[in-house]
C-alpha positions in Angstrom: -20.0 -26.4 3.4 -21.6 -28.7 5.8 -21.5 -26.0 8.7 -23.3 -23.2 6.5 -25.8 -26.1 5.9 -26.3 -26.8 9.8 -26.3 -23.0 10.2 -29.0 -22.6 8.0 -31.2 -25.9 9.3 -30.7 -24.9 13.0 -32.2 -21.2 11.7 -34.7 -22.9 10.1 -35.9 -25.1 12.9 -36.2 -21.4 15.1 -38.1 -19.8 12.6 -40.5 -22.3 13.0 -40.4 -22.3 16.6 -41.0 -18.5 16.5 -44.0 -18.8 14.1 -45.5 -21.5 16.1 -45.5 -19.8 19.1 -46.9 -16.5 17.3 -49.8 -18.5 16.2 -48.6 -18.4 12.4 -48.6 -21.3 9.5 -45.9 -23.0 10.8 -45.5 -25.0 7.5 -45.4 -21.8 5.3 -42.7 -20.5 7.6 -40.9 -24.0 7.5 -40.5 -23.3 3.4 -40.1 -20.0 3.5 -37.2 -20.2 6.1 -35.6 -23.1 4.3 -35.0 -20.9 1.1 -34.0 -17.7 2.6 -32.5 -18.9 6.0 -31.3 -16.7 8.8 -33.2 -14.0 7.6 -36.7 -16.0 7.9 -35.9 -16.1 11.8 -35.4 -12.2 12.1 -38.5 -11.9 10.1 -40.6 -14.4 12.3 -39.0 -12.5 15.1 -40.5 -9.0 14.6 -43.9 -10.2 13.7 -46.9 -10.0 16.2 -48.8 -12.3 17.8 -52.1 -13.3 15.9 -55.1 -13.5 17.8 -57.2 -15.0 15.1 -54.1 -16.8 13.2 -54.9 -19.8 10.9 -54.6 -22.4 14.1 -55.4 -25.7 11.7 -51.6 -25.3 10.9 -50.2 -24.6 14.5 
C-alpha cells in the first residue's frame, strides 16, 4: 500500500512539473493529479504549450 501511495505522489509531483513548464495552473493540476494519478501526467503530457496561459499561478 505504501508503494502505490509513493507511485501515485511521485506522478503527481511530474504532472506538476509538466504543467509548470507548459505554462498551465500548476495548483489546479496539483489537485487534479492527486485524485486521478498517473493518468494526470499523460494528460499534462499531451497538452500544448500556452502562450497566453494564466502565469499568476506558474
Amino acid at each position: 500500500m505504501e508503494q502505490l501511495i509513493f507511485i501515485w505522489v511521485v506522478f503527481a509531483a511530474a504532472a506538476v512539473s509538466m504543467a509548470k513548464s507548459k505554462g498551465r495552473n500548476v495548483y489546479l493540476w496539483a489537485a487534479i493529479s492527486l485524485l486521478i494519478g498517473p493518468f494526470a501526467a499523460l494528460i499534462v503530457a499531451v497538452l500544448k504549450t500556452t502562450s497566453t496561459g494564466d502565469t499568476k499561478y506558474n
